[in-house]
C-alpha positions in Angstrom: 115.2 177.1 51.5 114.1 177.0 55.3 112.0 180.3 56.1 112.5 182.4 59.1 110.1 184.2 61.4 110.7 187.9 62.7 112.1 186.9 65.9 114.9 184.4 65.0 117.6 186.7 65.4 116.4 187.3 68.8 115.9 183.2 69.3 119.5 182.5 68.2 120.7 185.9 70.5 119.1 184.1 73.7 120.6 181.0 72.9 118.1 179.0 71.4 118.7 175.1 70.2 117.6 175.7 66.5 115.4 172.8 64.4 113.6 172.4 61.4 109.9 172.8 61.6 107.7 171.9 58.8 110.4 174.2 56.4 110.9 176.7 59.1 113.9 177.4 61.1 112.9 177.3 65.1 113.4 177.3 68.6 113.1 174.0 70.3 114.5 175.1 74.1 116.1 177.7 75.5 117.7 175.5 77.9 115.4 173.0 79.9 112.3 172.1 77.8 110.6 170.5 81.0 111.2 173.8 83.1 109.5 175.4 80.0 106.9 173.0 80.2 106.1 173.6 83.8 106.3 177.3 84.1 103.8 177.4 81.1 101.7 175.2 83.6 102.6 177.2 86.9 103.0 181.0 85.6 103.8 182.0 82.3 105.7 181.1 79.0 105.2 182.5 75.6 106.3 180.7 71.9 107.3 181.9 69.0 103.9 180.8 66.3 104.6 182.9 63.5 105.4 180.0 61.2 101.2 180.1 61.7 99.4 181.4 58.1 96.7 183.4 58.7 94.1 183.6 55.8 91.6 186.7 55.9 88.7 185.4 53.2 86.3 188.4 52.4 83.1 189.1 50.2 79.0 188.5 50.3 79.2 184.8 50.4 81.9 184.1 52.7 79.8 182.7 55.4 78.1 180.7 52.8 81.2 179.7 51.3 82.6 178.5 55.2 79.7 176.3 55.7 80.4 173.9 52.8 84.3 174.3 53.6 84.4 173.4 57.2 82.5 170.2 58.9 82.6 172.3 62.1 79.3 175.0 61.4 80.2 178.6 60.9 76.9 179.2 61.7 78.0 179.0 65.6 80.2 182.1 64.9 77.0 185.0 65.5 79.3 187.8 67.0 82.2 189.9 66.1 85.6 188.5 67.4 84.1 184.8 68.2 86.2 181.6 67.3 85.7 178.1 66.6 88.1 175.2 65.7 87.1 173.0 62.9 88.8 170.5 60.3 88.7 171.0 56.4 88.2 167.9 55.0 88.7 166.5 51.4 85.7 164.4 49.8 86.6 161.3 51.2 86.2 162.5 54.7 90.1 163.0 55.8 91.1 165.7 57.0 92.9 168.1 54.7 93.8 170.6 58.4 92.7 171.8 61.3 92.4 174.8 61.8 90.2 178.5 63.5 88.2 180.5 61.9 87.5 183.7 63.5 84.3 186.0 62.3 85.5 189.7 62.0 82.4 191.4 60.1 79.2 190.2 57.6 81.5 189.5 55.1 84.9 189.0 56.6 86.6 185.9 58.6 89.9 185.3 59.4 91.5 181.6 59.6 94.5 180.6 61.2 95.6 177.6 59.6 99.1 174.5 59.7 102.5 176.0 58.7 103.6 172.6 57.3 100.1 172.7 55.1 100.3 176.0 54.0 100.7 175.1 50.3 98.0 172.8 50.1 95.7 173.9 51.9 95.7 177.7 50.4 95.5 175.9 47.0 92.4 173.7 47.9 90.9 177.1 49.4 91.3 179.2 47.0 90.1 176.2 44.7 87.1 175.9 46.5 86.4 179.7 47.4 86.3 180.1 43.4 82.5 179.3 43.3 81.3 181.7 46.1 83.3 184.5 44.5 85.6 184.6 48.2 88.6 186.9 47.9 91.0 184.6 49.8 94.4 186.9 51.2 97.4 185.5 52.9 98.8 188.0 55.7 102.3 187.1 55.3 103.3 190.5 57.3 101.8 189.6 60.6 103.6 187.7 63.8 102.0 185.6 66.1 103.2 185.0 69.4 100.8 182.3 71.8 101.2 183.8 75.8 100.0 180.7 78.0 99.5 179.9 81.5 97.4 180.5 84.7 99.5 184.5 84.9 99.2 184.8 80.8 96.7 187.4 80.8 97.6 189.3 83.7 100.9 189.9 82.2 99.4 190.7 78.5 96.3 192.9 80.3 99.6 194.8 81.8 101.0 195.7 78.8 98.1 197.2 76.7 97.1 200.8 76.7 94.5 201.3 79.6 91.4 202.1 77.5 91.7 198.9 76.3 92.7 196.8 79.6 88.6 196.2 81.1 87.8 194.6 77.4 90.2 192.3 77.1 90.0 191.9 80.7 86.7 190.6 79.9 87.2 188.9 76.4 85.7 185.4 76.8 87.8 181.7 75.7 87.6 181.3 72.2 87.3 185.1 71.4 89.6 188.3 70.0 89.3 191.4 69.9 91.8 194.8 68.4 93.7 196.6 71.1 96.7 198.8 71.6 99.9 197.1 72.6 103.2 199.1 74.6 104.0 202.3 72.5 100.6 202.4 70.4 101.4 198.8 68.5 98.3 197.3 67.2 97.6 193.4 68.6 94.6 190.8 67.4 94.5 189.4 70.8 92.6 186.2 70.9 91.3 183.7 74.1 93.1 181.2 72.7 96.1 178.5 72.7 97.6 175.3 72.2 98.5 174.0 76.4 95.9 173.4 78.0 96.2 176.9 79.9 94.4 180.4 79.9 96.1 182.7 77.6 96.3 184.5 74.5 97.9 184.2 70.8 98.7 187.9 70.0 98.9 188.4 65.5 100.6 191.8 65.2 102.4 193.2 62.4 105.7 191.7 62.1 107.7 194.9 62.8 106.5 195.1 65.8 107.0 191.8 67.4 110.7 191.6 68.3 109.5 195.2 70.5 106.8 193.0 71.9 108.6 189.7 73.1 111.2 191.8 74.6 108.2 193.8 76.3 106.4 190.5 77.6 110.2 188.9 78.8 110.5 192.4 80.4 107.2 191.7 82.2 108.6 187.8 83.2 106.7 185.9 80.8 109.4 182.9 80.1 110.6 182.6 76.6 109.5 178.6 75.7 110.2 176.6 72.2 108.3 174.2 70.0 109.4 171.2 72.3 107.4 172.6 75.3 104.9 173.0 73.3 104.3 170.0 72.2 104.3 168.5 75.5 101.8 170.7 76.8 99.3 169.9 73.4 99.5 166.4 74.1 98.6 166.3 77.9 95.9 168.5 76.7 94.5 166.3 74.6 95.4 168.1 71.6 96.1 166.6 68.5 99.2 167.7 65.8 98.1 167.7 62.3 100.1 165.0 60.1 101.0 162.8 63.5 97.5 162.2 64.6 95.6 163.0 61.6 96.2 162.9 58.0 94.0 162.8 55.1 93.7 159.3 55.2 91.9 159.5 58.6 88.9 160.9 59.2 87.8 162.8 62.3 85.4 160.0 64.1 88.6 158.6 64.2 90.9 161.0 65.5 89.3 161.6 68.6 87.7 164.8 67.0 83.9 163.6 66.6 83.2 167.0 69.0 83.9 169.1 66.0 81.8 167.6 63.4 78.7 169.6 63.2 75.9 167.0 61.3 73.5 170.4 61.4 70.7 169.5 58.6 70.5 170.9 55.3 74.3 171.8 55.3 76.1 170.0 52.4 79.9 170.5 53.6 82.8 169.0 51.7 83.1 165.3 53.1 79.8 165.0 55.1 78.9 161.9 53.0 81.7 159.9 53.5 81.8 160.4 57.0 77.9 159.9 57.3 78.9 156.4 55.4 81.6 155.9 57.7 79.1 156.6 61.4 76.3 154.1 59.9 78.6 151.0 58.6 80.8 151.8 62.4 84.3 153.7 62.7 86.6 151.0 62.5 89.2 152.4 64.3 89.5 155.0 67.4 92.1 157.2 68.6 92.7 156.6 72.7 95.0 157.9 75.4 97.2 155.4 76.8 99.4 156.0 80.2 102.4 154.1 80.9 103.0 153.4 84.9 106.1 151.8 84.7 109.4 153.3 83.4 109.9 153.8 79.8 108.8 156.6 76.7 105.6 155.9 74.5 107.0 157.6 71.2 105.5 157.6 68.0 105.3 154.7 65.6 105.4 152.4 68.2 103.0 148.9 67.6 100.0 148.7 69.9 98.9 145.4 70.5 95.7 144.4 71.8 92.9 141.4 71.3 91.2 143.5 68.8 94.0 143.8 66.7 97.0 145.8 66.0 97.0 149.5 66.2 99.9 152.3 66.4 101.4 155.3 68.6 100.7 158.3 67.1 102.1 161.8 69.7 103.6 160.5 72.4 105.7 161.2 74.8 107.1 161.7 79.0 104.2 164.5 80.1 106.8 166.5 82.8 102.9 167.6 84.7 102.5 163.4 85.5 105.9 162.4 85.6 105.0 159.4 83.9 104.7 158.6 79.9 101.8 159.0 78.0 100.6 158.9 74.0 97.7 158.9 71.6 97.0 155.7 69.7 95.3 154.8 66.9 93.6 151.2 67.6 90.9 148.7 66.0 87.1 149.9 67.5 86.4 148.6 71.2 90.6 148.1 72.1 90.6 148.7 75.9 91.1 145.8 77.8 94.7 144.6 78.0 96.5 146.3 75.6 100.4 146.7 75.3 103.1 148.5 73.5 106.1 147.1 72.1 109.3 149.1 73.2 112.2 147.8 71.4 110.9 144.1 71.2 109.4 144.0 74.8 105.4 143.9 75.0 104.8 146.7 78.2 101.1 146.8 79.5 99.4 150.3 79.6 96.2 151.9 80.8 93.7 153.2 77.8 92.2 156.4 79.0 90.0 159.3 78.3 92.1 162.4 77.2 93.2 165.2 78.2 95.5 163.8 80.7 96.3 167.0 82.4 93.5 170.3 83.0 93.9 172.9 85.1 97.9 171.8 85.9 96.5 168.9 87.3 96.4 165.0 86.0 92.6 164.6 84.9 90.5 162.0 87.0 92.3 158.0 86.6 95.3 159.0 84.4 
């Protein structure tokens, strides 16, 4: 049975292309998914994320309970409203999700965590939270709706009630905060987002979101669907759960080292395995590649280089550079002349450092 979100009467009324998502039923495009793409990086655009499940996990131990959960450190979260992006992991070291946790009191945190892993990963929560005596509570009622670009918050600041405009005004990246939306409508407004691009992801209750998008469309932030989206994640060096990184992966080698928090005395849930996996070396790393000449790097592709074979994980035409480029999984030490194979032909690309677009701009040698 695919699920539906709140808005996807609205989607179909504005002519949305419909797909599945993960179970869900959702906008793709509304027309041209690269002039979604660049008004997201030019001005504003705003998706539809209520597929999102947000968690709220509550009681004395919570914190406690966090720091042997996540192998990002909870302990980095010291006031109200602050966020930080982590990755569950499972005892072998692969990662289980990724997801943000957001502290909201002493014994309160909220996590935003995969649509498509919803299932599993509330059941390996709540399996988990058993032990610390965590109350863990799906919020199936809220919305969520991501507003990104360099006029984002302008355009949300706009539409809030004016007590509450010089806070958010001020609310710092990877922060929320409560506020009052058009017509009294309470928002969790959080410094967040999935582009590359200043902006915020708004959880409201569901009711009031169709009043909300039409208010934000009224204010000319662009409707946008998933496939915008997922151009914009991947020339921001993002990575998409279950194409980059799986359970069989760990996160030294999915490009995510950055979030692995090795603080001392903190036992989390696969810190062993990946401690066995730094000292014995990563076998494998996750690159960027670029393509100069014509063609697409798509997923699944082979990646062949002297090292060894490896594979295309996201990839994809990145509208910003008007070229092709992908994430790749390869053996350790791959950079030196490395090539795809696009239907039987072996095509030379560059291996870079990601993201390959900040700021609307390509990053330095993409």
């Amino acid at each position: 049975m695919t699920q539906k979100t709140v808005l996807n009467a609205l989607h179909r009324e504005l002519g949305a292309r419909m797909v599945d998502f993960g179970g869900w039923d959702m906008p793709i495009s509304y027309g041209s998914q690269i002039e979604e793409h660049h008004v997201v990086r030019r001005d504003a655009g705003m998706f539809d994320v209520s597929h999102m499940t947000v968690v709220d996990l509550h009681g004395a131990r919570t914190r406690e309970f966090l720091r042997h959960l996540l192998a990002n450190s909870v302990d980095k979260l010291k006031v109200q409203g602050k966020a930080l992006y982590s990755c569950m992991l499972n005892e072998q070291g692969g990662v289980i999700d990724d997801l943000i946790v957001y502290l909201l009191g002493d014994e309160h945190f909220r996590l935003v965590v995969n649509a498509a892993t919803r299932d599993k990963d509330l059941a390996w929560i709540e399996r988990q939270a058993r032990a610390f005596d965590v109350s863990v509570r799906e919020r199936p009622e809220f919305a969520m709706i991501a507003v990104q670009g360099p006029s984002a918050r302008a355009k949300v600041i706009g539409l809030l009630h004016e007590v509450d405009r010089p806070r958010i005004e001020k609310l710092g990246r990877f922060a929320a905060a409560a506020a009052q939306g058009p017509h009294g409508m309470p928002l969790f407004i959080a410094r967040t987002g999935y582009t590359g691009e200043d902006g915020f992801e708004i959880i409201l209750p569901q009711e009031h979101a169709v009043a909300l998008w039409k208010e934000l469309a009224a204010a000319g932030v662009a409707a946008c669907g998933l496939g915008a989206r997922d151009t914009l994640r991947l020339e921001a060096g993002m990575n998409l759960y279950g194409q980059d990184m799986d359970e069989n992966v760990t996160p030294w080698e999915a490009g995510l080292a950055w979030t692995i928090a090795l603080d001392e005395g903190r036992d989390f849930i696969g810190r062993k395995a990946l401690q066995a996996q730094q000292a014995a070396g990563v076998p494998r790393a996750m690159v960027g590649l670029v393509l100069d000449e014509k063609g697409v790097l798509r997923h699944g592709q082979k990646v062949l280089t002297p090292q060894g074979e490896g594979e295309i994980l996201s990839g994809s035409f990145a509208p910003t550079l008007n070229k092709s480029v992908a994430f790749a999984r390869v053996p350790a030490g791959a950079v030196e002349q490395v090539r795809v194979d696009i239907r039987g032909r072996e095509v030379p690309v560059r291996v870079v450092k990601f993201p390959f677009v900040r700021d609307g701009k390509a990053c330095e040698g993409i």
